[in-house]
C-alpha positions in Angstrom: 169.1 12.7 74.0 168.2 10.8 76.8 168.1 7.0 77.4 165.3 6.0 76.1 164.5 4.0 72.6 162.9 7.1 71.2 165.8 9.2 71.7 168.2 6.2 70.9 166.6 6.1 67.7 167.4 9.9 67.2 170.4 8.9 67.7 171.5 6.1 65.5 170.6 8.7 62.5 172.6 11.4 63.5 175.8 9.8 66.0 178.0 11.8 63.8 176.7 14.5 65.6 176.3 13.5 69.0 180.2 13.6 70.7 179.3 14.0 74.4 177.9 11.8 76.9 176.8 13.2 79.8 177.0 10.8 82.9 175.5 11.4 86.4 177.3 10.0 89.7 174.4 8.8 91.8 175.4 7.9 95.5 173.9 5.7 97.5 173.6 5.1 101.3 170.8 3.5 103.2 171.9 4.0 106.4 172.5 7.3 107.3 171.8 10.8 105.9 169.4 9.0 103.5 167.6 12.5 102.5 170.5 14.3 102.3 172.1 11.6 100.1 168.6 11.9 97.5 169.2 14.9 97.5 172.0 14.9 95.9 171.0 12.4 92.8 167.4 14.6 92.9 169.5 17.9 92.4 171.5 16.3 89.7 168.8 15.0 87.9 167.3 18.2 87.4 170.4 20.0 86.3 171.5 16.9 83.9 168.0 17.3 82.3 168.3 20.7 81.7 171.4 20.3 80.2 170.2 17.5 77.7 167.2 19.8 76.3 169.9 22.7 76.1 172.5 20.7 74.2 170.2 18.1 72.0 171.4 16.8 69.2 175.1 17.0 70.5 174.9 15.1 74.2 173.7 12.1 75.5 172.2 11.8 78.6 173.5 7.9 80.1 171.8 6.5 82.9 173.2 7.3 86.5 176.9 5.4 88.0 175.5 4.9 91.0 178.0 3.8 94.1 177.4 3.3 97.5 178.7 6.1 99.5 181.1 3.9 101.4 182.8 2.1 98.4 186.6 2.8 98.1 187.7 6.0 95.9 189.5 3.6 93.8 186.5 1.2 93.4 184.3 3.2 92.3 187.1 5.7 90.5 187.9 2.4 88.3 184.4 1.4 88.0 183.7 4.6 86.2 187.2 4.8 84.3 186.2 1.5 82.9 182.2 3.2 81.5 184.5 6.1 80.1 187.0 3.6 78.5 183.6 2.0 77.4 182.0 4.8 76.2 184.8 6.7 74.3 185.7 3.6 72.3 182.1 3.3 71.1 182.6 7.2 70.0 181.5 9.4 72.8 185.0 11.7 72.6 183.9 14.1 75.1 182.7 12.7 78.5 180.9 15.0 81.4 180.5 13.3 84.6 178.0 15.6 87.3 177.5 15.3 90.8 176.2 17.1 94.2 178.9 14.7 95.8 181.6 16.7 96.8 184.0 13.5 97.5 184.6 13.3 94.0 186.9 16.4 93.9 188.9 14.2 96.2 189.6 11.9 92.7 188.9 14.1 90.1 192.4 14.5 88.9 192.3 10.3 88.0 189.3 11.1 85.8 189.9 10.3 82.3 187.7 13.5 81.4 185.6 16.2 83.0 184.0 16.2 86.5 181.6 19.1 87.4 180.6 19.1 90.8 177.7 21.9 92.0 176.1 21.5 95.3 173.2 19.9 95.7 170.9 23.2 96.8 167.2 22.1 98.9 164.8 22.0 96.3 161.5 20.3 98.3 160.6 23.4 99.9 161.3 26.0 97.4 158.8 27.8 96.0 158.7 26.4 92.6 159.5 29.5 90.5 162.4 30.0 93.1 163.3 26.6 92.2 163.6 27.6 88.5 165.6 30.9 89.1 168.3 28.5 91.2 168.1 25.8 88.6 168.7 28.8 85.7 171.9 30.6 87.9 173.2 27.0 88.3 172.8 26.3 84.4 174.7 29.8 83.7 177.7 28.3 85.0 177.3 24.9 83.8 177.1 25.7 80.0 180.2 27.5 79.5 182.4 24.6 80.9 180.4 22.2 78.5 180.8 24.7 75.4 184.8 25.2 76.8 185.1 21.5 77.0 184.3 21.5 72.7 186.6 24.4 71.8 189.6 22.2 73.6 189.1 18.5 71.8 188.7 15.4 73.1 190.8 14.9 76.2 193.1 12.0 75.5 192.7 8.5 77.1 195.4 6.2 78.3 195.6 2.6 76.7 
């Protein structure tokens, strides 16, 4: 389910159901790199909606946490600590957070739940069937972690 009244709808009858959010970490940068930082939301985007038509009915696609690129670790780290507190409490027990931005391995271990980073690949000049063979390989990998992530339980949160 994505976020969109249809879907939100969908939801509301069956949130017994739905235990996962799904939340993509959008940078943003203006000044430099600005194609390369797209990129990186544009690659994500693609995977994240992939995900959601795999996994409706039990996920929930949020809209992106965006952050400019140069914004403190810990300011953006709390920023997102405080949608997951947000979130959880309002009965999303598993929480997925997905980026192409590699500097949030650097804080991943003060996540409240689970980061999956996969590199943003070049999409715009792909072929687009050779698109959709590197989207599948990358959703091969990305599955099992989600399906992992619900044969462990809820991770716990700290008050």
């Amino acid at each position: 389910m994505k976020w969109v009244t249809n879907d939100l709808d969908m939801y509301m009858n069956a949130k017994e159901y739905v235990d996962t959010a799904i939340i993509p970490l959008v940078p943003l940068n203006w000044e430099k790199d600005i194609k390369g930082t797209v990129s990186k939301g544009e690659f994500s985007s693609i995977l994240i909606d992939e995900i959601e038509k795999q996994f409706k009915g039990r996920l929930f696609q949020l809209p992106p946490f965006t952050y400019l690129t140069e914004e403190s670790d810990e300011s953006r780290t709390s920023r997102l600590q405080d949608w997951d507190r947000h979130f959880f409490d309002n009965g999303f027990k598993h929480i997925v957070y997905i980026t192409s931005d590699g500097d949030w391995k650097r804080v991943e271990g003060n996540l409240p739940d689970q980061l999956i980073w996969i590199p943003a690949l070049p999409l715009e000049n792909v072929d687009p069937a050779y698109a959709r063979e590197m989207i599948s390989q990358q959703m091969k990998q990305i599955l099992p972690l989600i399906t992992d992530k619900w044969q462990s339980g809820p991770k716990e949160r700290n008050s």
